[in-house]
VOPAGU-2260 file (C-alpha; in pm, 1 decimal, decimal comma):
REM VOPAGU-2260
SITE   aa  ch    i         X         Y         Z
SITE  UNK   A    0    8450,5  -11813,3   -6296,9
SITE  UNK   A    1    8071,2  -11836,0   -6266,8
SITE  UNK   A    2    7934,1  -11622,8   -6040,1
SITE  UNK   A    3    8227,2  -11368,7   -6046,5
SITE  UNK   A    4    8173,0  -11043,1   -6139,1
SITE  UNK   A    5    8342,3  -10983,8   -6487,8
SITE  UNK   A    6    8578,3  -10711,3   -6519,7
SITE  UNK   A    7    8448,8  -10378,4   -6661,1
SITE  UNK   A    8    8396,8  -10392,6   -7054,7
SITE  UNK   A    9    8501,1  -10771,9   -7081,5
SITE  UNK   A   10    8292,6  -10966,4   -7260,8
SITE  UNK   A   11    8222,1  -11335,7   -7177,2
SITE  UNK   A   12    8115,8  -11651,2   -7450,5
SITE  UNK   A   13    7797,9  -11519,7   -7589,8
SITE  UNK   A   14    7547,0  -11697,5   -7407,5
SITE  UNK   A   15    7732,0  -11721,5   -7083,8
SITE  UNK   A   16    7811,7  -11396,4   -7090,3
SITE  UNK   A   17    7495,1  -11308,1   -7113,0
SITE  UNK   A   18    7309,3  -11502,4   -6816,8
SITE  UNK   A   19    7603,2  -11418,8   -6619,2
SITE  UNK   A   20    7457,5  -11040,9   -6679,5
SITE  UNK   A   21    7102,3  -11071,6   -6612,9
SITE  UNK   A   22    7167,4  -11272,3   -6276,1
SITE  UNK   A   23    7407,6  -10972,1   -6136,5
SITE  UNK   A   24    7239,4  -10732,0   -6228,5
SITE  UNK   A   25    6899,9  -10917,7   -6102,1
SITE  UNK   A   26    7122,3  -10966,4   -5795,1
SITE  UNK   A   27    7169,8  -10567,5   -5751,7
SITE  UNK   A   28    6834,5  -10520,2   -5832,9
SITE  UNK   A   29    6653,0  -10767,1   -5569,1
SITE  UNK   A   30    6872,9  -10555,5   -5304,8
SITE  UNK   A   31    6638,7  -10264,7   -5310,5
SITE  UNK   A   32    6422,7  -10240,7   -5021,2
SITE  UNK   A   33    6014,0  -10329,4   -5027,5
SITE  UNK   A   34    5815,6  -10064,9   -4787,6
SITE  UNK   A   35    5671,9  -10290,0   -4545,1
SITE  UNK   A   36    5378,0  -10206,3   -4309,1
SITE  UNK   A   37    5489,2  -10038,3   -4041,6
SITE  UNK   A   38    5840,9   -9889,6   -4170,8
SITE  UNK   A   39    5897,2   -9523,6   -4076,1
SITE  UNK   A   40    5876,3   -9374,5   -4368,5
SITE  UNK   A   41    6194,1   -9138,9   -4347,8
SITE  UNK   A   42    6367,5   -9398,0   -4205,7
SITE  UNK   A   43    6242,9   -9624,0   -4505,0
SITE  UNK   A   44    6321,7   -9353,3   -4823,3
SITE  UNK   A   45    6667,4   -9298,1   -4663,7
SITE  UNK   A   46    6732,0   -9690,2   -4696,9
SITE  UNK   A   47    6590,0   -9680,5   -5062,5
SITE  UNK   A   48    6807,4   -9417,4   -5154,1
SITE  UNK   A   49    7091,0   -9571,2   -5008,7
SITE  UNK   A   50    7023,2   -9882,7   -5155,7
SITE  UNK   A   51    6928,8   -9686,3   -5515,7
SITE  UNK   A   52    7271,1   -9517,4   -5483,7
SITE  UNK   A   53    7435,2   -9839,0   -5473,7
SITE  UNK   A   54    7269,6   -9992,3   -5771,5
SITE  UNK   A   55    7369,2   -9714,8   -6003,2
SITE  UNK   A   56    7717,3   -9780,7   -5896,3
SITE  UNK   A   57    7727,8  -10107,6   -5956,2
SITE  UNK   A   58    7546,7  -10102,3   -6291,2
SITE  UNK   A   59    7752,8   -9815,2   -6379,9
SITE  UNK   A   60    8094,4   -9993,6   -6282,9
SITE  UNK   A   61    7995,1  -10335,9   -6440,4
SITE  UNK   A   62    7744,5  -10268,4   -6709,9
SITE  UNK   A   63    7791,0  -10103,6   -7027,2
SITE  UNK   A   64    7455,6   -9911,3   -7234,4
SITE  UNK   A   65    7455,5  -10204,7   -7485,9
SITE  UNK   A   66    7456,3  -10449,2   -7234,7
SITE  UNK   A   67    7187,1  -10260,2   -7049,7
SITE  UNK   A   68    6963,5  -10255,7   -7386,5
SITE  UNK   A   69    7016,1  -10665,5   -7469,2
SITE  UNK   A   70    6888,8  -10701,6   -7098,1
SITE  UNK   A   71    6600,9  -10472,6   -7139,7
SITE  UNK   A   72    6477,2  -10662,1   -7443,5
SITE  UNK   A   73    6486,8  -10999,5   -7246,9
SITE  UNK   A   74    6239,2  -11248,8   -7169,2
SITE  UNK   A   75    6325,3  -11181,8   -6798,7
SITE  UNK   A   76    6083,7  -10993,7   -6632,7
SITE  UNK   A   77    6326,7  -10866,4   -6303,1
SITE  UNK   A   78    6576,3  -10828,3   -6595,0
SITE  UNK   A   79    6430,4  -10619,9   -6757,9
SITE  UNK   A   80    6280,5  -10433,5   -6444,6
SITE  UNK   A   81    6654,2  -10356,3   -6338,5
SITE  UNK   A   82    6770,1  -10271,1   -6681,3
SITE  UNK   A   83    6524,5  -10023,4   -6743,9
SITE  UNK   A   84    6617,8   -9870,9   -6379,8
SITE  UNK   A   85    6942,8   -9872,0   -6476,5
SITE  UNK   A   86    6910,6   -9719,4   -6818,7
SITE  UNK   A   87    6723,2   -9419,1   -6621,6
SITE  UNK   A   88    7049,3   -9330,8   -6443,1
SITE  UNK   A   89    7356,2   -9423,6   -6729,0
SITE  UNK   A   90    7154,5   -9438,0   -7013,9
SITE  UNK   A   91    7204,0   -9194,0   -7349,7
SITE  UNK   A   92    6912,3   -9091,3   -7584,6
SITE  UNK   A   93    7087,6   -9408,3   -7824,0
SITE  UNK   A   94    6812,9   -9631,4   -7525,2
SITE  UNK   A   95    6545,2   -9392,1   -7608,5
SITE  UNK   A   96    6352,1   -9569,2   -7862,0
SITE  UNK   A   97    6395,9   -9936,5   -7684,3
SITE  UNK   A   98    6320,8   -9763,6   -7361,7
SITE  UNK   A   99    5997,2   -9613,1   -7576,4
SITE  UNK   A  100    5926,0   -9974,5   -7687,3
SITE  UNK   A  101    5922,4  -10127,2   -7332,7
SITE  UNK   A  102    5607,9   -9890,7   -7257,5
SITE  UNK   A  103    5421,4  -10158,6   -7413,1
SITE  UNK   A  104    5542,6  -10447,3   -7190,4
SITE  UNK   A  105    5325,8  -10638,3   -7042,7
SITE  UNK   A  106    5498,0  -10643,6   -6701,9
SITE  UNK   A  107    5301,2  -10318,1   -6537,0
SITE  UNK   A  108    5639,8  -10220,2   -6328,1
SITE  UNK   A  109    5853,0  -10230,7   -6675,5
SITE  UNK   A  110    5619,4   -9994,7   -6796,6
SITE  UNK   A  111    5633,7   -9774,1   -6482,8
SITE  UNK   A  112    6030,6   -9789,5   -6453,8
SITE  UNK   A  113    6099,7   -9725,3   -6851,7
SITE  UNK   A  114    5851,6   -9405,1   -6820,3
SITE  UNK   A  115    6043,9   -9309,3   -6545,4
SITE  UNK   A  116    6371,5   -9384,7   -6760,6
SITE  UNK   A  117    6254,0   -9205,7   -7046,7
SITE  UNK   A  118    6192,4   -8847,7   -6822,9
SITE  UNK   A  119    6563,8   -8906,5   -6738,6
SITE  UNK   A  120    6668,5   -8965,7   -7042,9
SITE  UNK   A  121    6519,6   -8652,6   -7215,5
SITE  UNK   A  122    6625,0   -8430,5   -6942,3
SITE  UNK   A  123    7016,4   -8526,5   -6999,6
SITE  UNK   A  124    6978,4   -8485,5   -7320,2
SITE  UNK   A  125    7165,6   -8207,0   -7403,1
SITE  UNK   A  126    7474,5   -8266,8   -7166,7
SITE  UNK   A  127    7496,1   -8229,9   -6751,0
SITE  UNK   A  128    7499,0   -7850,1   -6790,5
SITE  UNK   A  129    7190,7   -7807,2   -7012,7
SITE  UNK   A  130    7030,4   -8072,4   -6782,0
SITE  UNK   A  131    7136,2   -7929,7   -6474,3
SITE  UNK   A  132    6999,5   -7566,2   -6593,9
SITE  UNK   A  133    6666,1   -7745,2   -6710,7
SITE  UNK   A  134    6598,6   -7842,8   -6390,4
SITE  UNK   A  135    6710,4   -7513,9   -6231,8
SITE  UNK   A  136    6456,6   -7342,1   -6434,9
SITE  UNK   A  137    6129,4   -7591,6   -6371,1
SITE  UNK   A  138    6184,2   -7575,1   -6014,7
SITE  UNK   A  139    6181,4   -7175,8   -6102,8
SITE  UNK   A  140    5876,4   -7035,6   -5898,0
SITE  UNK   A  141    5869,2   -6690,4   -6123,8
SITE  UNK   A  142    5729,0   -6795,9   -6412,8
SITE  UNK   A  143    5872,8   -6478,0   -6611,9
SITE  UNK   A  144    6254,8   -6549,8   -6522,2
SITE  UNK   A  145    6156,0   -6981,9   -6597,1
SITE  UNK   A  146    6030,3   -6817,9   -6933,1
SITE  UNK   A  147    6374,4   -6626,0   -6992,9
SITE  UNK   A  148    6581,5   -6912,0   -6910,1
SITE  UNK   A  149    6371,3   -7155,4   -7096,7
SITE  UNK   A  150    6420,2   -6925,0   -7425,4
SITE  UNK   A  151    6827,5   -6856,9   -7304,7
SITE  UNK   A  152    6871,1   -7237,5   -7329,8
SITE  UNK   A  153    6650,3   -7314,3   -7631,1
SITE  UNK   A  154    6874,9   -7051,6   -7854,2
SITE  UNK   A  155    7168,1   -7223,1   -7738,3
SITE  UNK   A  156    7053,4   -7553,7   -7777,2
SITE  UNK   A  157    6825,0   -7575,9   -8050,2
SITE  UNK   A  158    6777,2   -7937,0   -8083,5
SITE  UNK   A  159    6715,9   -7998,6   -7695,1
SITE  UNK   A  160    6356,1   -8175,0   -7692,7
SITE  UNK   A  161    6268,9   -8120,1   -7302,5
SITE  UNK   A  162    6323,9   -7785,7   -7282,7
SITE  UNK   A  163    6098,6   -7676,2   -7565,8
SITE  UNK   A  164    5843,4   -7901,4   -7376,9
SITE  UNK   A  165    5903,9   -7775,6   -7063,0
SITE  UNK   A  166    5817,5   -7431,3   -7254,6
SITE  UNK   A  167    5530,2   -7546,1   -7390,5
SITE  UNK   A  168    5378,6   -7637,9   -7027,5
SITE  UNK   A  169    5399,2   -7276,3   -6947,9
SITE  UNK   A  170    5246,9   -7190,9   -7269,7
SITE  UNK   A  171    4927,7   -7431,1   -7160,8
SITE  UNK   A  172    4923,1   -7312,9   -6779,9
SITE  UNK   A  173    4962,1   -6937,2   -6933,5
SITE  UNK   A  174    4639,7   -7032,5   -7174,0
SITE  UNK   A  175    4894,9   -6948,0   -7508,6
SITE  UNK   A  176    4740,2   -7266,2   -7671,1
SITE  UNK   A  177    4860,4   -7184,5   -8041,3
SITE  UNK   A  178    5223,7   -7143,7   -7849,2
SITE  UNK   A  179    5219,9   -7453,2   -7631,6
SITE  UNK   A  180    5096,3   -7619,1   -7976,7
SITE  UNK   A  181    5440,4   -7509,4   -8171,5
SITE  UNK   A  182    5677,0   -7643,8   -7891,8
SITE  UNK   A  183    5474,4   -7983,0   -7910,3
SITE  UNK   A  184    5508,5   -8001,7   -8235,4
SITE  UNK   A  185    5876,0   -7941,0   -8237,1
SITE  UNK   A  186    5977,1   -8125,4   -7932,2
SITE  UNK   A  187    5791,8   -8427,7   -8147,3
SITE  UNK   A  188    5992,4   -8339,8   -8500,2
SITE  UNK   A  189    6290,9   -8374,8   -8248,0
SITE  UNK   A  190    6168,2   -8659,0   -8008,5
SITE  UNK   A  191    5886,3   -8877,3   -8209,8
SITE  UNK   A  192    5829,4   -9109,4   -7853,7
SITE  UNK   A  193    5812,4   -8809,5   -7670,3
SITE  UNK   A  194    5438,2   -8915,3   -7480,8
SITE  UNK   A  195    5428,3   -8612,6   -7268,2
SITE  UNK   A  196    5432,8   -8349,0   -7611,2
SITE  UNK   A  197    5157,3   -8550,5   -7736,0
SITE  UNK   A  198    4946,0   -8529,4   -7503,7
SITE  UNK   A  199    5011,0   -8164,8   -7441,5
SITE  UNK   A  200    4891,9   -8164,8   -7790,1
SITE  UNK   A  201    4603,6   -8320,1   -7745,0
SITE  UNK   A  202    4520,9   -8115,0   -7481,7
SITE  UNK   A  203    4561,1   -7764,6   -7649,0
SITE  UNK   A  204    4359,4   -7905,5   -7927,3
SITE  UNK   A  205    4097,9   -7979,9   -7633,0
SITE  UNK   A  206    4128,2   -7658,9   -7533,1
SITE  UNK   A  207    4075,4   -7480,4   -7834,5
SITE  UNK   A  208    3763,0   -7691,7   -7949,5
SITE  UNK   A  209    3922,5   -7887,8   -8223,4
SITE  UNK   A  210    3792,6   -8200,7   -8079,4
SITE  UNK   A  211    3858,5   -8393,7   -8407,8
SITE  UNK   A  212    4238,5   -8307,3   -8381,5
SITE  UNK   A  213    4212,8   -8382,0   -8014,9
SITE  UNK   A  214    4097,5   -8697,6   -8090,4
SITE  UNK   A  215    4361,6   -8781,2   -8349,4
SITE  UNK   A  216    4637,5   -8665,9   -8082,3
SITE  UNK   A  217    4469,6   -8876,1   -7772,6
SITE  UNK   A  218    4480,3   -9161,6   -8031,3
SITE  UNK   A  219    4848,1   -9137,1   -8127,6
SITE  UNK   A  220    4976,2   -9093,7   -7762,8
SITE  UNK   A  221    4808,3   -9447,9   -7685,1
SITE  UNK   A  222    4999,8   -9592,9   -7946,9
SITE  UNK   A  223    5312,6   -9438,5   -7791,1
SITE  UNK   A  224    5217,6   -9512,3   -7427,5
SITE  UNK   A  225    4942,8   -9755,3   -7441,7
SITE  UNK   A  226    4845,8   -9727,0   -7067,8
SITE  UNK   A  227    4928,9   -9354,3   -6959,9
SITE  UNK   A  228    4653,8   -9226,4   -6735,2
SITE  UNK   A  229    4371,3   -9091,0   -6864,7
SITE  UNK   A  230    4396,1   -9060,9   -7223,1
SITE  UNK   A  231    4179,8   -9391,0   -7316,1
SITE  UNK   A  232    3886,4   -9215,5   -7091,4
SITE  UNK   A  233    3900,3   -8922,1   -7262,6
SITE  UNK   A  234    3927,5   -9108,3   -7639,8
SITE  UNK   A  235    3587,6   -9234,0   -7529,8
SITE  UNK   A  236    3434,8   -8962,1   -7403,1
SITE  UNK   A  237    3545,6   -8768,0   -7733,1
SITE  UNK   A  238    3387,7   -9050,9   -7932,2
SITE  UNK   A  239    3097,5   -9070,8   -7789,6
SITE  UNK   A  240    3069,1   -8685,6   -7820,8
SITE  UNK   A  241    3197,4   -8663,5   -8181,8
SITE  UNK   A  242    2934,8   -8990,0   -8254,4
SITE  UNK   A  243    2630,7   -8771,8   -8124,4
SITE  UNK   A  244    2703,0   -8451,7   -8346,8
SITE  UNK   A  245    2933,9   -8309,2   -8095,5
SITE  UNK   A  246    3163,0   -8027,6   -8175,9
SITE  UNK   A  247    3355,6   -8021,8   -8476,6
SITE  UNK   A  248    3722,1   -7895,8   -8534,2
SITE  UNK   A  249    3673,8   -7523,6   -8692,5
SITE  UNK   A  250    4007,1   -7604,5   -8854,8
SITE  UNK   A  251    4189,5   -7876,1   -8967,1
């Protein structure tokens, strides 16, 4: 019946099927609340999250990954807007790439939302427990005992991207550049759209003078994430330095 919501993992005529999708899950989507002037703002986030709680049910009761993907690739912009939402609750590292693709949309809040997807994504990773423990240990105000943990959980899970990174950030805020610089690296072997490793790369290779490197590094995090903050301001101001005889990279 049109309209109706289709039973979990059913599958309607192709084409059907698939507008019937994007129009419910547009539907759940349009549900969330706009902060309007005025709106107490406690009163306001405890509606959004009410109303944020209630679209990951519903796209987690009708909606399977693959479902979630076609929509993100759509030619509907709220589509894909919800679907990338969506993906940021239910969605597996399989959405990681497509998710990593959608950073170059040219709707700004598709950008914003798969970002935002892509964080969740990489923190899950490894399973609830390692993502849960992740968490645990960046919220960890001793930065000895987030250290500890951080090494704990990369041992046991050697192929977990964020928690390398996450290791690498205390590397950078400890000033253990040629450190922070390994965990980049690996978190990228692991994770090649990972845009936060790169440019934490790019910024130890700032740090350490290797502006050439730098450069390279700023470059390939635009082509990841064309419009993350910052990095096309600095790519100019290391041209224009590197142009005028500016420092050059002691290493290679």
């Amino acid at each position: 019946m049109a309209g109706a919501l289709p039973a979990r993992g059913t599958e309607a005529a192709p084409l059907r099927g698939k507008e019937v999708a994007k129009a419910l899950l547009v539907e759940f989507y349009r549900r969330l609340p706009e902060r309007e002037e005025g709106d107490d703002p406690r009163a306001w986030l405890e509606r959004f999250q009410s109303a944020v709680n209630a679209f990951k049910k519903q796209a987690a009761e009708y909606y399977s990954e693959g479902t979630l993907q076609r929509l993100l690739g759509g030619p509907s912009r709220e589509a894909r807007r919800a679907a990338a939402l969506a993906l940021g609750f239910l969605g597996t590292m399989a959405s990681n790439k497509l998710l990593a693709r959608r950073l170059h949309d040219r709707d700004e809040r598709v950008r914003a939302l798969a970002a935002s997807a892509l964080w969740a994504l990489w923190f899950r990773a490894d399973g609830e427990d390692s993502g849960q423990e992740l968490q645990r240990l960046v919220r960890q105000p001793d930065r000895g005992k987030a250290l500890a943990g951080l090494n704990t959980l990369i041992d046991r899970s050697p192929r977990f991207a964020e928690a390398y990174n996450q290791r690498a950030i205390l590397s950078f805020q400890a000033r253990q550049y040629e450190k922070a610089i390994s965990d980049c690296e690996t978190v990228l072997a692991l994770n090649p759209y990972h845009f936060g490793a790169q440019v934490g790369l790019a910024q130890c290779l700032m740090q350490l003078r290797r502006h050439e490197a730098a450069l390279r590094a700023f470059r390939k995090t635009l082509r990841i994430h064309p419009t993350l903050e910052g990095v096309e301001e600095t790519i100019r101001a290391l041209e224009e330095a590197l142009g005028e005889g500016g420092t050059r990279d002691d290493k290679k």
